[in-house]
LUMRO-74823 format. One line per 8 residues: number of its first residue (from 1); for each residue x, y, z of N, C-alpha, C. Coordinates in nm, 2 decimals. Example, Ala and Ser with C-alpha at 12.3 -4.5 7.8 and 13.67 -1.06 7.14 Angstrom:
BEGIN
1) 1.32/-0.57/0.78/1.23/-0.45/0.78/1.32/-0.33/0.78; 1.28/-0.22/0.71/1.37/-0.11/0.71/1.29/0.00/0.79
//
This chain:
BEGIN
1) 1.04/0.74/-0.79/0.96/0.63/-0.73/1.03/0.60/-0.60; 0.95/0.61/-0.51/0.98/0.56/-0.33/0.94/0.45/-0.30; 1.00/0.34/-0.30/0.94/0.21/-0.22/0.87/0.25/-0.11; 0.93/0.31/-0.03/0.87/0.34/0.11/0.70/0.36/0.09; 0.73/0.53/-0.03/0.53/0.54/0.01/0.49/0.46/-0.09; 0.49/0.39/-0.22/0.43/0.29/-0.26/0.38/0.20/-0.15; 0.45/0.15/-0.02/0.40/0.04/0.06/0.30/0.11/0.09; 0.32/0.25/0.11/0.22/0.32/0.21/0.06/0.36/0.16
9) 0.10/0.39/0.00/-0.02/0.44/-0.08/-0.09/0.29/-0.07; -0.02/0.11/-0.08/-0.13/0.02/-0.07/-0.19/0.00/0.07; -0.10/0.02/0.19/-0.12/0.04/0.28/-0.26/0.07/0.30; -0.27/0.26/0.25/-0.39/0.38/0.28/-0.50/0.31/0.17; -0.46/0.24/0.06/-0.63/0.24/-0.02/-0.66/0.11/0.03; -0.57/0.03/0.14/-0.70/-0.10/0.14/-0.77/-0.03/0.32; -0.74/0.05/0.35/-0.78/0.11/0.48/-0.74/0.03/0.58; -0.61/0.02/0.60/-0.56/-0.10/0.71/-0.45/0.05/0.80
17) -0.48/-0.01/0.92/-0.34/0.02/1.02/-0.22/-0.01/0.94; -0.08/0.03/1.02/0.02/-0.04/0.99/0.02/-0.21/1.08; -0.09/-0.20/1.18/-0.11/-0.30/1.26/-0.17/-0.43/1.17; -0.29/-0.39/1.16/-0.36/-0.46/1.07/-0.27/-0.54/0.92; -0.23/-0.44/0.86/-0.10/-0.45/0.75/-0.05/-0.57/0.75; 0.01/-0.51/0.85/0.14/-0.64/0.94/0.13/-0.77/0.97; -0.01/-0.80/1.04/-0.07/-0.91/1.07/-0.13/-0.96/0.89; -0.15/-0.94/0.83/-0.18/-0.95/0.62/-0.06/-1.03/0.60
25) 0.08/-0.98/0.69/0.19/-1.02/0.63/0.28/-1.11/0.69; 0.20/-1.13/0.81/0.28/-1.19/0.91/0.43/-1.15/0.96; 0.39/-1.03/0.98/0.54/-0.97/1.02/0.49/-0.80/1.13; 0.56/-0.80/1.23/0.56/-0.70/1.33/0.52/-0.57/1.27; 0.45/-0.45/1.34/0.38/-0.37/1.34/0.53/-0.30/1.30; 0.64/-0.29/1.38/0.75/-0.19/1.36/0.82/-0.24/1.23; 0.80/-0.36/1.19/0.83/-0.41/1.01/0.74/-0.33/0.93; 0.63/-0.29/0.90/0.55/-0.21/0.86/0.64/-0.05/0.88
33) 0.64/-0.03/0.99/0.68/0.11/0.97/0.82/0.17/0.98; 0.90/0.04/0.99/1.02/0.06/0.90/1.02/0.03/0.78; 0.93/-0.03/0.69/0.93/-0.05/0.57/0.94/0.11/0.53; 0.77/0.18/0.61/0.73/0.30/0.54/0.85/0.42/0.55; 0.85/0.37/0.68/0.98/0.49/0.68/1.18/0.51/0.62; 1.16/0.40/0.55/1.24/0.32/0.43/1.39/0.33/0.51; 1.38/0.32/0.66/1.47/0.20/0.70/1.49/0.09/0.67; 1.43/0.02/0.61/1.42/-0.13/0.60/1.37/-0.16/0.46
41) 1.41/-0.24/0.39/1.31/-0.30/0.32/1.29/-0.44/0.26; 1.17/-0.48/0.24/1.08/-0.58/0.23/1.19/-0.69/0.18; 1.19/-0.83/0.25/1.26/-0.92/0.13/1.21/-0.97/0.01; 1.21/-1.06/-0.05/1.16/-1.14/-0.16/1.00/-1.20/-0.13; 1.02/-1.29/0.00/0.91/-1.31/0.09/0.84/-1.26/0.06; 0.82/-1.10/0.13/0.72/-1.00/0.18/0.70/-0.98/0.06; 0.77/-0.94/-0.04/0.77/-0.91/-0.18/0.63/-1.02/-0.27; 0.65/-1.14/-0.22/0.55/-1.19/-0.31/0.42/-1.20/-0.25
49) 0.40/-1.19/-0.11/0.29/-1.23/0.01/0.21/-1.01/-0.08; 0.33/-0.94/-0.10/0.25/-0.77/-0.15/0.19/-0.83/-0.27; 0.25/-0.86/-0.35/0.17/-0.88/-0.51/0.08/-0.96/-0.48; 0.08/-1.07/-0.44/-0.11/-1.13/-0.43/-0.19/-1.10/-0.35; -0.14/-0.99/-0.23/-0.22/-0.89/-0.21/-0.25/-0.80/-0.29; -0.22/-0.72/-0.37/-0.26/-0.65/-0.46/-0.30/-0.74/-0.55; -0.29/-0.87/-0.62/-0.37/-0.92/-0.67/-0.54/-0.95/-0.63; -0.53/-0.99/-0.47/-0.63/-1.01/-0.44/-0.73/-0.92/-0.41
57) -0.67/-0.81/-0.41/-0.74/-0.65/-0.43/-0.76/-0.57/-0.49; -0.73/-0.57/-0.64/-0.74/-0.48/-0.78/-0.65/-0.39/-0.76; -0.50/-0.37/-0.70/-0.42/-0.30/-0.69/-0.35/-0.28/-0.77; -0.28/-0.24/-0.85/-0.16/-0.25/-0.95/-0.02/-0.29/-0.82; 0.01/-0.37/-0.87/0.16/-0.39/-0.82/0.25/-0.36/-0.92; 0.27/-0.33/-1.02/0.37/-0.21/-1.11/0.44/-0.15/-1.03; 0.42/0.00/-0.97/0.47/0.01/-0.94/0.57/0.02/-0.83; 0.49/-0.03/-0.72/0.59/-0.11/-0.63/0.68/-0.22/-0.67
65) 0.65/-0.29/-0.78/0.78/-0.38/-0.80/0.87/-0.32/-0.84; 0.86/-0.19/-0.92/0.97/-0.13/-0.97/1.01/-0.02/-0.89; 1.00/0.03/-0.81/1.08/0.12/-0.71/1.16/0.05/-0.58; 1.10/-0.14/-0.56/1.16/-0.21/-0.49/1.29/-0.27/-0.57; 1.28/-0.31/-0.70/1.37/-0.32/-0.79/1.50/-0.24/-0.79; 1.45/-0.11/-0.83/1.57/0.02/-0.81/1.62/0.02/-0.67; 1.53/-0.04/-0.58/1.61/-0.05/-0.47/1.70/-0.10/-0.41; 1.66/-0.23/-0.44/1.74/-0.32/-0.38/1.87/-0.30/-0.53
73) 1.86/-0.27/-0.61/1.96/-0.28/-0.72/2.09/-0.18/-0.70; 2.05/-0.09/-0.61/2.16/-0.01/-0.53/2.20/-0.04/-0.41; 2.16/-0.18/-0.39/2.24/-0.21/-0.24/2.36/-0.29/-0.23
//
C-alpha cells in the first residue's frame, strides 16, 4: 500500500487537477504534488478534510487510512 498513489487514485476518480484538489483542501498546488510524489505527507488535518471527502463522494477511505497509518508509524 502507497500513501502517495492512494491520494492520487482519489485525486484521478473525482476528476480534479492537483490544482483543483488543493483548493478542496485548502492547501498549495505543490502540497498536492508533494503528497503524490510521497515527499511529504498529509497531517491529521488534511487527514480528516480526505475522509469526508471521500465521504462526501462514495469513496472508500479504507484504504488510504491504512497506508497513511503504516506511514506515519515508521516515522
Amino acid at each position: 500500500m502507497d500513501l502517495s498513489n492512494e491520494i492520487k487514485k482519489i485525486r484521478q476518480k473525482s476528476f480534479m487537477t492537483q490544482e483543483e484538489f488543493a483548493s478542496e483542501f485548502g492547501v498549495a498546488f505543490s502540497t498536492i504534488n508533494r503528497w503524490e510524489n510521497g515527499k511529504t505527507v498529509p497531517n491529521m488535518k488534511a487527514m480528516k478534510q480526505m475522509k469526508d471527502f471521500c465521504k462526501k463522494n462514495g469513496f472508500s477511505f479504507g484504504e488510504l487510512e491504512k497506508a497513511w497509518l503504516e506511514q506515519t508509524k515508521n516515522k
